[in-house]
DRENVODO-59403 format. One record per residue (C-alpha): x, y, z; residue number from 1. Coordinates in steps of 0.2 Angstrom, whole numbers. Example, Ala and Ser with C-alpha at 12.3 -4.5 7.8 and 13.67 -1.06 7.14 Angstrom:
// DRENVODO-59403
       u       v       w   nudo
      62     -22      39      1
      68      -5      36      2
***
This chain:
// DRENVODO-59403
       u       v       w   nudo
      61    -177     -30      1
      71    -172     -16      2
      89    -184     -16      3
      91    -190       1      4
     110    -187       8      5
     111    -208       9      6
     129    -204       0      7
     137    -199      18      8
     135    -214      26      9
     146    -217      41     10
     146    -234      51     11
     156    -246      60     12
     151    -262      51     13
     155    -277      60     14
     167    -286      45     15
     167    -304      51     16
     157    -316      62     17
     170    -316      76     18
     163    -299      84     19
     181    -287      81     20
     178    -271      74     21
     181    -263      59     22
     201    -258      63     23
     199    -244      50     24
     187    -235      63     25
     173    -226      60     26
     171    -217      45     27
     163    -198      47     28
     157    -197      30     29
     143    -211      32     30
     126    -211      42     31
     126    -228      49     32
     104    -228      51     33
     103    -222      31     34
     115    -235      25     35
     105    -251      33     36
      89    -243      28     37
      95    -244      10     38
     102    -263      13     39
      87    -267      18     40
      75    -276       3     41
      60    -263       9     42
      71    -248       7     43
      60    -234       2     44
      67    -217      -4     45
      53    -209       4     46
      57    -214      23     47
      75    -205      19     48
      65    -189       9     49
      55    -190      26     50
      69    -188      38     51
      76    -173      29     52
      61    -166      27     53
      57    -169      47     54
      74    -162      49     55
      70    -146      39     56
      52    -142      50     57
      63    -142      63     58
      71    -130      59     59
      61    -120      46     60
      49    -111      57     61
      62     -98      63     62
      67     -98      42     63
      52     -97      38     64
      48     -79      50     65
      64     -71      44     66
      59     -75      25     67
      41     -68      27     68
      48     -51      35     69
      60     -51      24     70
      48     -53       8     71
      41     -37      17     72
      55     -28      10     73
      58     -38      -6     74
      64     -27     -20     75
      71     -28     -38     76
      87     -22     -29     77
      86     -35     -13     78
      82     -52     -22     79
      91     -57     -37     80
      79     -57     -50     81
      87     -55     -66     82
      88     -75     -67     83
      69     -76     -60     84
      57     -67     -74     85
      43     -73     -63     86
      49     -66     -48     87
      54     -50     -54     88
      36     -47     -60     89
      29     -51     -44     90
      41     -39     -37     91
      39     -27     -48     92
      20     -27     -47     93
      22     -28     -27     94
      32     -13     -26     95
      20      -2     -38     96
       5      -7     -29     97
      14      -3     -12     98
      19      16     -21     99
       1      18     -27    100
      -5      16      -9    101
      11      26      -3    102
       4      41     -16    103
     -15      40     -11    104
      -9      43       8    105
       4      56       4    106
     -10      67      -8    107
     -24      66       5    108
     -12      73      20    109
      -5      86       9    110
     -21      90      -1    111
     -31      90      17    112
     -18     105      25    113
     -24     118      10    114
     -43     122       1    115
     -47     138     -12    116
     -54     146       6    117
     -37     150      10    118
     -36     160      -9    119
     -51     170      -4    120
     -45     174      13    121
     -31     181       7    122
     -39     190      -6    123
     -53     197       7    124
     -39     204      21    125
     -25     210       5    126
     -40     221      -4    127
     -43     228      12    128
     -28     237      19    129
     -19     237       0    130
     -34     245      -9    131
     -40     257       4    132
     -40     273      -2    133
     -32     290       8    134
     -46     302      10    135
     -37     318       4    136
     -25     310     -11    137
     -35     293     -16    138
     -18     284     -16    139
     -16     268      -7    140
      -5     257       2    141
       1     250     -14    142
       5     270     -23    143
      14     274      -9    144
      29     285     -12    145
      33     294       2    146
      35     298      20    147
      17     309      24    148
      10     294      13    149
      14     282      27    150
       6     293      41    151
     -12     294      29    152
     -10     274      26    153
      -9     273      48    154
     -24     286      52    155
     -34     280      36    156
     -36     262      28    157
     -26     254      43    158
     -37     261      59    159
     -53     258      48    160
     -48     240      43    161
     -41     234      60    162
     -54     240      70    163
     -74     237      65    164
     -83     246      81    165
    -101     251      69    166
    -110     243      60    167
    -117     246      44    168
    -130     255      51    169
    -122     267      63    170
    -127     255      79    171
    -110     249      87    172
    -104     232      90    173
    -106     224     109    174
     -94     221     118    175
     -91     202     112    176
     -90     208      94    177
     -78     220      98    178
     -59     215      89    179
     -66     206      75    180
     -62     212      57    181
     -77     211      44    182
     -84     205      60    183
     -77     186      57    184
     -58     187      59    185
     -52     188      76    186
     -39     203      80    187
     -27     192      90    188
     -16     203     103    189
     -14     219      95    190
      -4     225      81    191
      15     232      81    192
      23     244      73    193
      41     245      71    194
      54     254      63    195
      74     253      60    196
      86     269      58    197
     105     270      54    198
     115     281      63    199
     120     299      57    200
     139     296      53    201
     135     279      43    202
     142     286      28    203
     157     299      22    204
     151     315      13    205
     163     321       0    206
     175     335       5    207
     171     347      -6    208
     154     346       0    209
     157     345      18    210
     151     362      26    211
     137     361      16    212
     128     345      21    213
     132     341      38    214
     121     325      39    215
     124     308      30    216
     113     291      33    217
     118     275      23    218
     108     263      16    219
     102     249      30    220
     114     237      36    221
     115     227      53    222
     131     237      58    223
     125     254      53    224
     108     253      64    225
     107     268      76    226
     102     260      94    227
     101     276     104    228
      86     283     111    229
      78     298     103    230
      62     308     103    231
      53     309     121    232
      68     297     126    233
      55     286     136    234
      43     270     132    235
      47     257     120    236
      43     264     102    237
      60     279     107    238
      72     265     115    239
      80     253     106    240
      76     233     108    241
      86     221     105    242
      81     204      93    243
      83     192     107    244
      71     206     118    245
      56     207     105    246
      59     186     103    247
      58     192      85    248
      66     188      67    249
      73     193      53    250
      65     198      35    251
      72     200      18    252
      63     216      10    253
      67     222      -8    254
      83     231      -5    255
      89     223      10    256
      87     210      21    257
      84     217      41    258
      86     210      58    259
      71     208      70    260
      75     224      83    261
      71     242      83    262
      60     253      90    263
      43     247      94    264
      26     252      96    265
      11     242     102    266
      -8     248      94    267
     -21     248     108    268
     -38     238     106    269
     -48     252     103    270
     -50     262      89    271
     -50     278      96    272
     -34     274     107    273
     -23     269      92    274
     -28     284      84    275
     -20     295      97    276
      -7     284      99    277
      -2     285      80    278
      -5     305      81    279
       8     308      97    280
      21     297      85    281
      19     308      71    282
      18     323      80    283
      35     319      87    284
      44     314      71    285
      44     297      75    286
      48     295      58    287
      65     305      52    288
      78     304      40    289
      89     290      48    290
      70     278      45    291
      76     263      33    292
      60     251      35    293
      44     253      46    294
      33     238      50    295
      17     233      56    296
      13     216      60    297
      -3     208      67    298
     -12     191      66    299
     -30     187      65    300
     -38     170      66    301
     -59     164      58    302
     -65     151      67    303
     -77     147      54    304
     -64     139      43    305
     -50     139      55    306
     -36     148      47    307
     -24     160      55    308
     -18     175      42    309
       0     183      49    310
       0     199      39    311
      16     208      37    312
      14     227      31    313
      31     232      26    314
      38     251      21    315
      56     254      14    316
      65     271      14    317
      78     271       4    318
      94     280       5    319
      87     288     -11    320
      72     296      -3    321
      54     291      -6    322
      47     274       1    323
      43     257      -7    324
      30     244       0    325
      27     227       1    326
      18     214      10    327
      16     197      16    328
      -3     188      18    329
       2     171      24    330
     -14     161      27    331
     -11     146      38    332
     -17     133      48    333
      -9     131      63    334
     -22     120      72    335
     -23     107      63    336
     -36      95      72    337
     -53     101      75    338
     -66      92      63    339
     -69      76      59    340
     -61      78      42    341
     -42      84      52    342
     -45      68      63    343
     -47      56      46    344
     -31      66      39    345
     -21      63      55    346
     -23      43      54    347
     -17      47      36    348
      -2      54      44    349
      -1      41      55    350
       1      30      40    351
      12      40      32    352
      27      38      45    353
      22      20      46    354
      26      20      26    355
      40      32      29    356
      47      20      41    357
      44       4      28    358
      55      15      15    359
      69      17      28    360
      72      -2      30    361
      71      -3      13    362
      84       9       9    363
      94       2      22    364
      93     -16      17    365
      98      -9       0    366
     113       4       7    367
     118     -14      16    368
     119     -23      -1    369
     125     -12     -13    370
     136       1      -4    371
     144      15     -11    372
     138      10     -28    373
     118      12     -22    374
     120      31     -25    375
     125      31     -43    376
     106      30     -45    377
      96      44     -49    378
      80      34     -43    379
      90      30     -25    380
      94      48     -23    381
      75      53     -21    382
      70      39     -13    383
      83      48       1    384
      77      66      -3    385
      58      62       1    386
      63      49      16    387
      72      66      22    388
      60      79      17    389
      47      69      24    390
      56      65      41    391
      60      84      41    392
      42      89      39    393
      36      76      55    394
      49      84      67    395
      40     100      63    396
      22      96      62    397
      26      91      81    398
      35     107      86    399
      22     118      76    400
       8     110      89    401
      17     113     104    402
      23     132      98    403
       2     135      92    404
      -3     129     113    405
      11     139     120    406
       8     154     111    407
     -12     155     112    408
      -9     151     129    409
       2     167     131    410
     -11     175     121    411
     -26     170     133    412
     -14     175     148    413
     -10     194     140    414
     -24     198     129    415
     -19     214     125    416
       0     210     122    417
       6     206     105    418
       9     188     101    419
      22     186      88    420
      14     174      75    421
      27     179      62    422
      41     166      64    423
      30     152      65    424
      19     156      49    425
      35     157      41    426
      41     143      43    427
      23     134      41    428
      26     141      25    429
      42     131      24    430
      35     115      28    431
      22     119      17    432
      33     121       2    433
      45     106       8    434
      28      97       6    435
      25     102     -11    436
      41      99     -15    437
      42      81     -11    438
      24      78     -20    439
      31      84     -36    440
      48      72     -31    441
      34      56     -26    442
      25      59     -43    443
      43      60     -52    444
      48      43     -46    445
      33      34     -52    446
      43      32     -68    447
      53      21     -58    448
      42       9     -56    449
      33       7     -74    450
      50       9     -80    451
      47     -11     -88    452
      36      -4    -101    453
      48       4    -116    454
      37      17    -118    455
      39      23    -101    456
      56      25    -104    457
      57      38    -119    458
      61      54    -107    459
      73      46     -99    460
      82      37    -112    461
      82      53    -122    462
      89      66    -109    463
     104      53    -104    464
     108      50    -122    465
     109      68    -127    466
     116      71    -108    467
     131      76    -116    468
     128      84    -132    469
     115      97    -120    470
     131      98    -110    471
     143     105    -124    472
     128     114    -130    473
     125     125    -111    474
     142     130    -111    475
     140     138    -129    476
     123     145    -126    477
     128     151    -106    478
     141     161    -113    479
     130     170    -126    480
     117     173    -116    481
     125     179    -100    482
     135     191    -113    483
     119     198    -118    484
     112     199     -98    485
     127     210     -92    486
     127     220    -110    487
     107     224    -105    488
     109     228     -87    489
     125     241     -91    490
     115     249    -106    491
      97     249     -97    492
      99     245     -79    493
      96     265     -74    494
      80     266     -83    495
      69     248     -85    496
      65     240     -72    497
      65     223     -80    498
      85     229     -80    499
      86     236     -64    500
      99     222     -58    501
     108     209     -65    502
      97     196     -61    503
      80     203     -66    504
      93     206     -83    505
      93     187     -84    506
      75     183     -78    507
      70     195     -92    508
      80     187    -106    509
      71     172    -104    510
      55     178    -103    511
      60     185    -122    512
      64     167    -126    513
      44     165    -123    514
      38     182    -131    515
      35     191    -115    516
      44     207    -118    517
      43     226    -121    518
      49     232    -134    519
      46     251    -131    520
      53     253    -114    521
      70     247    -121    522
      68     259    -138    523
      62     272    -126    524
      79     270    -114    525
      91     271    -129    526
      83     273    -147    527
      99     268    -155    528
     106     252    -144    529
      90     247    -138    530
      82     238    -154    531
     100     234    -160    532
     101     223    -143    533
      84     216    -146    534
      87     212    -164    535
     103     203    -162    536
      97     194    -145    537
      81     186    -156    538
      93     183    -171    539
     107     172    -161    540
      97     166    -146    541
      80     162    -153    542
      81     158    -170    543
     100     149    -168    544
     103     144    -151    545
      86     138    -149    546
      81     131    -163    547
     101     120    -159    548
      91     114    -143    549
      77     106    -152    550
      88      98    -165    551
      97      88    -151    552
      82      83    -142    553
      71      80    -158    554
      87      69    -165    555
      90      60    -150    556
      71      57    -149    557
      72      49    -166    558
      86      38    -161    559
      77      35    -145    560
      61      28    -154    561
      69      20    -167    562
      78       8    -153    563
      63       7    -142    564
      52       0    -159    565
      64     -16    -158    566
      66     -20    -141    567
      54     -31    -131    568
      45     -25    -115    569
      52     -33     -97    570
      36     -40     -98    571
      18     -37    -101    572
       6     -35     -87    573
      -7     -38     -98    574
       0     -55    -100    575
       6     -58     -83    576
     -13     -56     -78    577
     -20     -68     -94    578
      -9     -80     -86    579
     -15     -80     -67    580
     -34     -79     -75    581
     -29     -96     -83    582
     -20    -103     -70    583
     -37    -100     -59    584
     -47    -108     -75    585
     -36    -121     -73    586
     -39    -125     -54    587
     -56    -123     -57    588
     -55    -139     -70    589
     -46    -147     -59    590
     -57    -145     -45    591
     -73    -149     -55    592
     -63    -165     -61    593
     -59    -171     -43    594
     -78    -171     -41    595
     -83    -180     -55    596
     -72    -194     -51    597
     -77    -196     -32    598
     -95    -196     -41    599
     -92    -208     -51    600
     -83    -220     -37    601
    -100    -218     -30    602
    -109    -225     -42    603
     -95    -241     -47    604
     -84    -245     -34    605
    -101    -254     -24    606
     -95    -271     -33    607
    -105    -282     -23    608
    -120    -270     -25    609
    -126    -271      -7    610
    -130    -251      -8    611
    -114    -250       7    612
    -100    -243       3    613
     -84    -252      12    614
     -67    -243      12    615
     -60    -257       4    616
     -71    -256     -12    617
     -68    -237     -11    618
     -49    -238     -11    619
     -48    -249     -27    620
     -59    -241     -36    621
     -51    -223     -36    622
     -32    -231     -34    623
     -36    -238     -51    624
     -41    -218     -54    625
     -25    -212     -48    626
     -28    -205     -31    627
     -14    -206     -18    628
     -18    -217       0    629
     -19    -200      11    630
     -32    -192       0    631
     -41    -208       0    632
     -44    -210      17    633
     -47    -191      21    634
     -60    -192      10    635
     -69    -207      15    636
     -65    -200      34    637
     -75    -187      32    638
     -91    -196      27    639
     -88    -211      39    640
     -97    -200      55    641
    -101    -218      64    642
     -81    -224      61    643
     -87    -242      56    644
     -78    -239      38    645
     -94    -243      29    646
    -102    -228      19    647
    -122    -233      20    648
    -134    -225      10    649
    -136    -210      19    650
    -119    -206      20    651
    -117    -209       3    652
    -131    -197      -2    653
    -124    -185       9    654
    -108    -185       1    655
    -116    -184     -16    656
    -127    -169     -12    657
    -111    -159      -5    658
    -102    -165     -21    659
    -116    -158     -31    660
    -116    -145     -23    661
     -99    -138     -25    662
     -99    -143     -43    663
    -112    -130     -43    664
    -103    -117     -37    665
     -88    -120     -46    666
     -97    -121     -63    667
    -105    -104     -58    668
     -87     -97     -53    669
     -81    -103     -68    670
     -94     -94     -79    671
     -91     -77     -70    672
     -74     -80     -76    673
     -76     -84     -93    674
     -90     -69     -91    675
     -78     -56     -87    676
     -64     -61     -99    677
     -78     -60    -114    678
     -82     -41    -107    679
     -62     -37    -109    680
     -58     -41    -124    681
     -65     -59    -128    682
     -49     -68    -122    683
     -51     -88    -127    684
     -64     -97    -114    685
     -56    -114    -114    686
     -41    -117    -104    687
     -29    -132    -101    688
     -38    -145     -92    689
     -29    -154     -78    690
     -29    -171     -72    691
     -20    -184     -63    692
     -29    -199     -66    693
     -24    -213     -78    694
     -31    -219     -97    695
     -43    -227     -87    696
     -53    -208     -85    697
     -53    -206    -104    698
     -70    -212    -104    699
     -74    -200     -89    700
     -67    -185    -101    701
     -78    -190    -113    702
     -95    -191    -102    703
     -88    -172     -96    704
     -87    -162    -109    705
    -105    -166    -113    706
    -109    -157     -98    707
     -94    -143    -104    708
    -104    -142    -124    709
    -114    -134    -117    710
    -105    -117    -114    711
     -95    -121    -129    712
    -100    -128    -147    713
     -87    -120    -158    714
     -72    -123    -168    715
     -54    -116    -166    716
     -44    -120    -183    717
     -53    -137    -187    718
     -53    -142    -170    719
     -69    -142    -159    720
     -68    -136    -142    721
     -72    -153    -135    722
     -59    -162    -143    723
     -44    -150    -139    724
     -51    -151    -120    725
     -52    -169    -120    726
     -34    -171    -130    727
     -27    -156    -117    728
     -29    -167    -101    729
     -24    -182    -110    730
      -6    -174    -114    731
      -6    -164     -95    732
      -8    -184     -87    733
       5    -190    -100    734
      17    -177     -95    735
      14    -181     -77    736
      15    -199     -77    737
      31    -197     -87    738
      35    -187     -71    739
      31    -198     -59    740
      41    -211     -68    741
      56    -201     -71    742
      55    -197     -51    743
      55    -216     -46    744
      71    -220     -57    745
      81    -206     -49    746
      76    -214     -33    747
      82    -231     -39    748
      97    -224     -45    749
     101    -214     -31    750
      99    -231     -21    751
     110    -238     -33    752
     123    -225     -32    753
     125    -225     -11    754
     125    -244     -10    755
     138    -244     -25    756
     147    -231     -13    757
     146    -241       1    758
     151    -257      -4    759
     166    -250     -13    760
     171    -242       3    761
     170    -260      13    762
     180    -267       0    763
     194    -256       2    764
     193    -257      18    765
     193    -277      18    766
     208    -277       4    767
     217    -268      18    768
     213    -280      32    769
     219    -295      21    770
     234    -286      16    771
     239    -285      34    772
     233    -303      39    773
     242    -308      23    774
     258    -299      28    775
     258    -304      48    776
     270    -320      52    777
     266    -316      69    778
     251    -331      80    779
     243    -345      75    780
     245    -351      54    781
     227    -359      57    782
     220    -346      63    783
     227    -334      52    784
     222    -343      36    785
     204    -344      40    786
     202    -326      45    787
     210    -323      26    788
     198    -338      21    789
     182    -326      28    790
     188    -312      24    791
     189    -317       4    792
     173    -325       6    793
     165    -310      10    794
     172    -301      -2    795
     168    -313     -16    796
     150    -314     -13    797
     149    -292     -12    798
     156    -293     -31    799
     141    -308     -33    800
     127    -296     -28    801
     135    -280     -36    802
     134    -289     -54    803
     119    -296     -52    804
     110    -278     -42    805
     118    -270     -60    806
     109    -282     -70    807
      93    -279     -62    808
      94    -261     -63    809
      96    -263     -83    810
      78    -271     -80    811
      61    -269     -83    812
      56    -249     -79    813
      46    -245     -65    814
      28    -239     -71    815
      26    -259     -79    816
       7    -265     -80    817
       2    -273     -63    818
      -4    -289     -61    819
     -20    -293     -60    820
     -28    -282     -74    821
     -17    -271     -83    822
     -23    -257     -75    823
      -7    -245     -70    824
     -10    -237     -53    825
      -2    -224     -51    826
       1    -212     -34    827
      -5    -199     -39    828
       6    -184     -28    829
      -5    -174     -18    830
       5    -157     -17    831
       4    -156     -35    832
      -5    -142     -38    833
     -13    -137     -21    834
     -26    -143     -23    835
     -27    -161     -14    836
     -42    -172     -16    837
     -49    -167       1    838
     -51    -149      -5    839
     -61    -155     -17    840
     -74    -159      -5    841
***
């Protein structure tokens, strides 16, 4: 029961008949209204419960809207929890739910940007200029070895495949067929070939063999490139272009990375035209020795599926001699909404920044409360890594639809201009990757949120338990292993290619860890070191160092489960569930209760048996059942359509057929229950029965759970069902009439307590009033001794009515049988279970 602040009482109390106030003033610790309600011989608690509580809707509403945006946000690092079990599994529960959704949305956008079409594109256009054969050597784009091979690449396989002017048949193509590879893949622009040189002088030749080689080109680097103009000296494939000129970029080949100018050449849209165009450059040694990489470039796009592939053919010239390829295939899609499917994936978007945005208050709202200390936690630390990756990914998806428009618009403007496709396909590439990247770091952080079950917390309980045994054990295995990479990459770094650098050395050593290896090309590159380094790298890495590894984690996992077996889950969701599917049985019960006793007031409370119904007769009949007066009169309200407050016999048949009626569907809606719970594992049907009416409804639980037998005949450890229904509401009933009784004698204490207060205070105040009258010589002698004379009066008659209010208050107890038929009646409180007696019908 809420206290009401009666305590602080503050009043100017008149202290005598002769009209002078208190001298002591007024006293700011006392509400003058509470302390003569509670003088007053019909002081009730509630009036004072109902002014705080008036005072709190007052002001609640705006509490109220910050709690429930604030309960948006609700974590198990916002709301204190720990001292709330219940409110932590709610929380708990809330936040999984919410992920759940958060993943769903997160999968379908990312899912939606890819299919297995883009594998098969990619397979379709690779084959087809990597696997065309030369005509006179049968090599292809993949074999190439030298410069000659490069010039039968461009007047073979790369003509044929770019430009499809016939069909199979002989007939050529029409005009809108024409620029359509495997006529389905659009040629957008045309392609470019490109090449880098470095000058002649980049390097120093040896003086003792100075007069014989007169020439000297370096391998590639930015500030060796030759820029001056060569061949014919005229048109763009014999004068330099800058980076910024081309609007191109960078690329990192196998032996070097190289900047996006050089000289340039532009294919035409014909095949016939490219052909000579290739022929004049070949015939002019376009190609010489100073040529570090040559590319050719080109986009097309299938409007069947609508992917754009951006292939890069790539040739490198060493400073060695000969020439080594590679390639890029980089199917994308760049316009992203077309079909109905890409429209139901950007309102999925849309969600996503919508959820983006929820997870950035939330980090912030817990930034705010823990500081520095929030980002100790692994778990906080990708909560920022995704909201970053994610934000990172929007910003892009917007300048990657702008980019697409601008440069098809370009494209539509110059159709036979090439339209550099490159940049953005890598970096679609990028957000494509940043994408996967933050799915595997959303999937990760699951185990944050089923981290309450024990079993869900074997992996991480075992790598931070072993965090620094692993530790001392790296350091060890680090320095063997790298011993064993540099010792491979001097001994065998000229002749294997797993060897060739130091890093494919350490790529290598650990593909030996997993019995990918080759034995023979080691034996064959040294026959005397070669299987004495593989011998000794499988004795001290793989059958010591490794099987060290295991014992730590395979220990610690011991440990680990050993300690999980004897601690409790945070809680059982299991449980948490059983529990709420009670607590509906329960209401249920209640409901059905509710019913049966505004049935049965139907049929008993017409005393007089004049088949009509008065209010009167309806009040004491469920009063005596334990009903409150609000519930009372809504119900009879209800039913009273003429206002006269007589229920006839219409009315009454119309409240019993709705009566019926909902028992009806609360009996169904009970069964369903009970249904259900059977089909999962057979939990118990019954369920505490709930009631709030007094012994007089024992008779009631009697006539009921004939109607409940029905459903349920058995017995539970020697007792029926029947009984442990009826014996459950009685013990619920006793345990709230105990406290209601409890309730009222903290009120009447609380009464007891302020008035005590108050008079104690006017005491003191009067004692100091008769001291000074006491001690004035000062005005009339007469006067004087009957203001002491009133003044002593009064305070002798307070001591009178404090002795005697103590004596009352050791009492009878509140709750004693009424008179008039030692029937209790009880107020039965209506907000007890939210459920009132009004809902019930």
């Amino acid at each position: 029961m809420m206290r009401p602040e009666s305590a602080r009482t503050g009043s100017r109390n008149h202290a005598w008949d002769g009209g002078i106030d208190n001298p002591a003033g007024p006293e700011p610790d006392y509400n003058e209204d509470v302390v003569a309600a509670m003088e007053h011989d019909m002081y009730d608690g509630s009036q004072a419960q109902a002014v705080v509580q008036v005072q709190e809707t007052n002001n609640g509403c705006w509490y109220k809207f910050k709690r429930g945006v604030r309960s948006l946000w609700a974590t198990r690092h916002t709301e204190e929890t720990k001292e709330n079990r219940e409110l932590h599994i709610k929380t708990t529960l809330r936040e999984l739910v919410i992920y759940i959704v958060f993943l769903v949305i997160l999968c379908i956008v990312t899912f939606g940007m890819t299919s297995s079409t883009m594998y098969y594109y990619t397979k379709v256009m690779s084959e087809l200029f990597l696997d065309g054969q030369f005509k006179d050597t049968k090599n292809t784009f993949r074999g190439m070895t030298t410069m000659h091979d490069f010039w039968r690449f461009a007047e073979g396989p790369l003509i044929d495949g770019l430009y499809w002017e016939k069909w199979y048949n002989g007939r050529n193509v029409s005009d809108d067929e024409l620029g359509y590879i495997f006529y389905e893949n659009k040629l957008l622009g045309v392609p470019r070939i490109r090449q880098l040189k470095v000058r002649n002088d980049s390097c120093t030749v040896h003086e003792d063999f100075a007069n014989e080689i007169k020439a000297c080109y370096d391998a590639y680097a930015e500030t060796l490139e030759d820029q001056n103009s060569f061949g014919l000296m005229n048109g763009s494939a014999w004068t330099y272009q800058s980076e910024e000129e081309l609007d191109g970029s960078g690329h990192w080949g196998l032996i070097s990375s190289y900047a996006g100018g050089g000289f340039v050449q532009n294919l035409a849209t014909t095949k016939a035209q490219s052909r000579h165009t290739i022929e004049v450059l070949k015939q002019n040694l376009w190609l010489d020795r100073g040529t570090r990489v040559i590319f050719i470039d080109f986009t097309v796009y299938n409007a069947n599926i609508n992917l754009f592939c951006v292939i890069r053919l790539l040739v490198e010239f060493p400073a060695t001699g000969g020439a080594i390829p590679s390639w890029s295939f980089r199917t994308v899609k760049l316009i992203r909404y077309v079909t109905a499917t890409d429209y139901f994936i950007m309102a999925c978007e849309a969600i996503f920044i919508l959820f983006i945005l929820y997870y950035m208050v939330e980090e912030g709202l817990e930034i705010r409360k823990h500081k520095l200390s929030y980002f100790k936690s692994f778990w906080n630390i990708l909560d920022i890594l995704v909201i970053i990756i994610a934000c990172c990914c929007a910003v892009f998806n917007i300048y990657r639809t702008i980019e697409v428009n601008d440069k098809l618009d370009t494209l539509l403007d110059q159709p036979d201009e090439y339209v550099d496709f490159e940049s953005l396909s890598y970096w679609q590439v990028v957000f494509n990757s940043a994408l996967a990247i933050m799915v595997f770091f959303a999937w990760v952080k699951v185990f944050k949120y089923i981290s309450f079950n024990k079993t869900m917390t074997q992996l991480s309980s075992t790598l931070a338990r072993c965090a620094k045994d692993l530790a001392g054990f790296a350091v060890m295995f680090f320095i063997i292993f790298l011993a064993f990479a540099q010792l491979g990459y001097l001994i065998f770094g000229t002749q294997v290619k797993d060897f060739s650098s130091f890093e494919n050395a350490i790529f290598t050593l650990f593909r030996i860890i997993l019995g990918d290896f080759n034995f023979h090309e080691l034996e064959q590159a040294n026959r005397v070191l070669g299987p004495i380094y593989f011998i000794l790298y499988v004795f001290f890495v793989f059958f010591v160092l490794l099987n060290m590894f295991l014992a730590i984690i395979n220990d610690t996992y011991s440990e680990v489960k050993a300690d999980i077996s004897s601690q409790k889950n945070e809680f059982e969701v299991a449980d948490y569930f059983k529990k709420g599917y009670q607590k509906m049985l329960e209401k249920l019960n209640i409901k059905r209760d509710k019913i049966v006793d505004i049935q049965k007031a139907l049929q008993t409370a017409d005393i007089n048996n004049d088949r009509r119904l008065d209010f009167d007769e309806w009040r004491q009949d469920l009063k005596t059942r334990g009903y409150a007066e609000a519930e009372i009169e809504a119900v009879f309200a209800k039913y009273d359509v003429d206002g006269d407050r007589v229920l006839d016999e219409d009315e009454q048949r119309k409240m019993h057929a709705d009566l019926e009626g909902q028992k009806a569907a609360l009996n169904k809606e009970y069964n369903e229950l009970e249904d259900k719970a059977n089909q999962h594992g057979g939990g118990q049907k019954g369920s505490s029965r709930v009631s709030y009416g007094d012994d007089s409804g024992d008779d009631s639980d009697d006539e009921d759970t004939n109607t409940k037998s029905t459903r349920s005949g058995r017995v539970v450890s020697g007792v029926s069902y029947e009984e442990f229904t009826v014996l459950s509401r009685r013990v619920d009933r006793m345990e709230h009439s105990i406290g209601s009784i409890v309730s009222k004698i903290d009120a009447v204490l609380v009464k007891l307590e302020a008035m005590e207060r108050a008079k104690s205070k006017r005491r003191e105040t009067m004692s100091k009033i008769l001291d000074s009258i006491t001690e004035s010589d000062d005005g009339d002698e007469a006067k004087r001794e009957q203001m002491e004379k009133l003044v002593r009066d009064e305070l002798e008659r307070w001591d009178s009515e404090s002795s005697i209010g103590q004596a009352s208050a050791r009492g009878p107890s509140p709750g004693a049988t009424a008179p008039g038929g030692g029937v209790r009646a009880r107020s039965r409180p209506s907000s007890g279970h939210n459920d009132g007696l009004g809902s019930a019908v």
